[in-house]
C-alpha positions as CSV (number, residue, x, y, z in Angstrom):
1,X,6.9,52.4,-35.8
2,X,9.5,54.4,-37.5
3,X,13.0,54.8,-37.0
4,X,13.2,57.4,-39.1
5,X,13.3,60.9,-37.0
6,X,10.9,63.1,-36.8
7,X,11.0,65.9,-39.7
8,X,12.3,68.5,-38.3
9,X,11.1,72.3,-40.8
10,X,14.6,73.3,-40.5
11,X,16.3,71.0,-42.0
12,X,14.1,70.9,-45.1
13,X,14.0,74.6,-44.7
14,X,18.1,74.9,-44.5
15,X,18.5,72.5,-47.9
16,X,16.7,74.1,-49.9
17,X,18.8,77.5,-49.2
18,X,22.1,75.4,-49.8
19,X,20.5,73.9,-53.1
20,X,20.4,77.8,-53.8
21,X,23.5,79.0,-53.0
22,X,24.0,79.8,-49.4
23,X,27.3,78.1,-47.9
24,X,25.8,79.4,-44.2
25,X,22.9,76.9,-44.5
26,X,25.7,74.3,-45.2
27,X,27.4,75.2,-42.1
28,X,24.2,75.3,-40.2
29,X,23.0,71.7,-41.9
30,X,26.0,69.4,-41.3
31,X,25.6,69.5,-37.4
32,X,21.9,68.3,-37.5
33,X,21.9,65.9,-40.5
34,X,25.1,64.3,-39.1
35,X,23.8,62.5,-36.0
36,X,21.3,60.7,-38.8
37,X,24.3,59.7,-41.5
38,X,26.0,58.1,-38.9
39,X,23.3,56.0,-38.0
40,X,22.1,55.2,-41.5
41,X,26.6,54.3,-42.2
42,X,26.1,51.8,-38.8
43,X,23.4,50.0,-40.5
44,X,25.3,49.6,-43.5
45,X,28.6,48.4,-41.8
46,X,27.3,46.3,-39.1
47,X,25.9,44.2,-42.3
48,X,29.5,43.8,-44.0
49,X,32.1,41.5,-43.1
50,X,34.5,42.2,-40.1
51,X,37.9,44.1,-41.3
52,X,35.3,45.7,-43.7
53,X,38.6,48.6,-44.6
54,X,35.8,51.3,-44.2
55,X,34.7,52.7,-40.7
56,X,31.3,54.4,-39.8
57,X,33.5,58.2,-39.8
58,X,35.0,57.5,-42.7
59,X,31.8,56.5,-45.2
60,X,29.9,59.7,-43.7
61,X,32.8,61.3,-44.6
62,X,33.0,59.8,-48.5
63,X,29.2,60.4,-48.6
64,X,29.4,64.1,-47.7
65,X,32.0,64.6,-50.0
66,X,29.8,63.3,-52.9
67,X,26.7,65.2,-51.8
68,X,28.8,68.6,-51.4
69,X,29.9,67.9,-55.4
70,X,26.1,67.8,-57.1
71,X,25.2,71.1,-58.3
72,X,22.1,72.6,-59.1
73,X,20.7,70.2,-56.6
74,X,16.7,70.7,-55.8
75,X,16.4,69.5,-52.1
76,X,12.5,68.4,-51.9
77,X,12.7,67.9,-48.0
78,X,14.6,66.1,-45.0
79,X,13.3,62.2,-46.4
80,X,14.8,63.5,-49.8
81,X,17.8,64.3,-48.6
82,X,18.8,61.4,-46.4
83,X,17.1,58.8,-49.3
84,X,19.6,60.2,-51.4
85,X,22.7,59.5,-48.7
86,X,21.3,56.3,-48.3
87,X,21.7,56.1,-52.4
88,X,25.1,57.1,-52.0
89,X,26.6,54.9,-49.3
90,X,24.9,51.8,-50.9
91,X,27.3,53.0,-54.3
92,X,30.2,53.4,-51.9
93,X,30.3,49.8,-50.8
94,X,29.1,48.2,-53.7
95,X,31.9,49.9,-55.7
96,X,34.1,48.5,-53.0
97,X,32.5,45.4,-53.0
98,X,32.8,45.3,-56.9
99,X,36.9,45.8,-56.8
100,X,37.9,43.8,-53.7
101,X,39.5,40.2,-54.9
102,X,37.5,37.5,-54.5
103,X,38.0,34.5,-52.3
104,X,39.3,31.3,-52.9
105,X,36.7,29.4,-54.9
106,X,36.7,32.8,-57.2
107,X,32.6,32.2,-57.1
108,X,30.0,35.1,-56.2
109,X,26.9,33.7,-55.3
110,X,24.2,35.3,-56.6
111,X,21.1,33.4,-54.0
112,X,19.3,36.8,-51.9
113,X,16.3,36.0,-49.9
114,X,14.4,38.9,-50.4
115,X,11.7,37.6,-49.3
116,X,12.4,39.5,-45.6
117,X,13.6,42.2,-47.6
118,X,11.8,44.7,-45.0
119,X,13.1,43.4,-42.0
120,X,16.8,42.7,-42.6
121,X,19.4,44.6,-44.2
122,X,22.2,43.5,-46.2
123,X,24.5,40.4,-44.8
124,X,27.5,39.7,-47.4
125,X,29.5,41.6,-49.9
126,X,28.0,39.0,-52.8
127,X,24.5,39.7,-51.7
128,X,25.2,43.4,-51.5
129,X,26.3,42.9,-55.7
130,X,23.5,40.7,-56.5
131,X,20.5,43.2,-54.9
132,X,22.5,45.5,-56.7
133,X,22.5,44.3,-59.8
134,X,18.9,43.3,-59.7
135,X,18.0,46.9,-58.7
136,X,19.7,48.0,-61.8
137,X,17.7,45.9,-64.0
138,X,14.6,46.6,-61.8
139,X,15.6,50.3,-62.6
140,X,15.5,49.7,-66.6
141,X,12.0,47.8,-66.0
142,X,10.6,50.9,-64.0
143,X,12.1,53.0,-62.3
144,X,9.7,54.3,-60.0
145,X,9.4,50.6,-58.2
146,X,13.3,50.6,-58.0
147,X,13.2,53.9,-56.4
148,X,10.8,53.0,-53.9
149,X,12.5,49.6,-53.2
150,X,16.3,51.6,-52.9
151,X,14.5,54.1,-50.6
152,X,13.0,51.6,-48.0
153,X,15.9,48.9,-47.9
154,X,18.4,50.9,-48.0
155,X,17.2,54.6,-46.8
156,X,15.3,53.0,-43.9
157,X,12.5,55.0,-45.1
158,X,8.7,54.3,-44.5
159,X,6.5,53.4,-47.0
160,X,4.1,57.1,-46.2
161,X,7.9,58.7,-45.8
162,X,8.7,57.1,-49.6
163,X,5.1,58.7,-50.7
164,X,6.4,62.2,-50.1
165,X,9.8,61.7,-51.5
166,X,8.0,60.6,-54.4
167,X,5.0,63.0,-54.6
168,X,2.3,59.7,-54.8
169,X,-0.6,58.6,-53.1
170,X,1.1,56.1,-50.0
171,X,-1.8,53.6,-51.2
172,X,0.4,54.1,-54.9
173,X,4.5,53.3,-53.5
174,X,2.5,49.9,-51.1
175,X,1.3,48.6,-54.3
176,X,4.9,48.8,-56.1
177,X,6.5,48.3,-53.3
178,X,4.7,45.1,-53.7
179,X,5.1,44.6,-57.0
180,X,8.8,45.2,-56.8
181,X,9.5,42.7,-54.3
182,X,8.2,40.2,-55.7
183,X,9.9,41.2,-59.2
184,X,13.3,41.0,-56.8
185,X,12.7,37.8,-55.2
186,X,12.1,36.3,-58.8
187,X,14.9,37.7,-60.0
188,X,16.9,37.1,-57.2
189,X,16.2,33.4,-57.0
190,X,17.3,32.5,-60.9
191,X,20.1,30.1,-60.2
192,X,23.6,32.2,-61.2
193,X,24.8,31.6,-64.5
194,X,28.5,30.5,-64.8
């Protein structure tokens, strides 16, 4: 089962007027998307060390303040939407991740298990960097398959939920979701060079 919400019309209904224009389908939008990038910043924090210097207000926050700066912005439907804010959060803390000092050995370990990719979510700052960076080279192999992995371990989406973000058969996003993991656990698994 899901713990995605249920798709409401008129939130799909209410981004695609503010993807045209209207500031009074903003207004009307924040309140009911809100509740849902809240939950989606708790995920991400309660993965990140304690004192993490960003609180679950204050990443919503940072996220809505991105979203509200794309322009010309073609809102597909609800899962589009919050697939995106998941897109963005993960940035915000791997940015902050990238510029914080490091520890005392200096070292980022670059060893994921990805191979529970689907159940867990991120655990330490390094691992958060090295998913990253594998995405991004996961991304220049195909993008599609780093899409659909981005959406489901960090959006929280379902793999039928990915399908219509995506505008594919569900039986199509399975088999690169497939594909991809094992691509990331490969990848992932390379002893760190340095």
């Amino acid at each position: 089962m899901s713990s995605w919400p249920t798709p409401r019309p008129q939130v799909t209904e209410l981004l695609v007027a503010w993807g045209g224009g209207d500031r009074l389908a903003l207004e009307r939008l924040v309140p009911l998307v809100e509740a849902e990038l809240r939950r989606l910043s708790r995920y991400y924090l309660r993965r990140e060390r304690k004192g993490h210097v960003l609180q679950t207000t204050a990443l919503v926050n940072e996220t809505f303040t991105r979203l509200l700066g794309w322009k010309d912005v073609s809102w597909q439907n609800r899962a589009h939407f919050f697939g995106m804010a998941a897109r963005l959060m993960r940035n915000i803390l791997v940015d902050l991740a990238r510029h914080r000092p490091k520890g005392l050995e200096g070292q980022d370990v670059q060893m994921v298990d990805v191979g529970v990719v689907d159940r867990v979510g991120v655990g330490r700052t390094e691992d958060l960097i090295a998913i990253d960076d594998a995405l991004q080279a996961l991304a220049r192999k195909d993008a599609r398959q780093a899409q659909i992995v981005e959406l489901r371990f960090f959006g929280g989406l379902t793999l039928p939920e990915i399908a219509v973000v995506l505008g594919v058969a569900p039986i199509t996003v399975s088999r690169e979701w497939t594909k991809a993991r094992a691509w990331l656990y490969r990848e992932l698994s390379r002893p760190s060079e340095g």
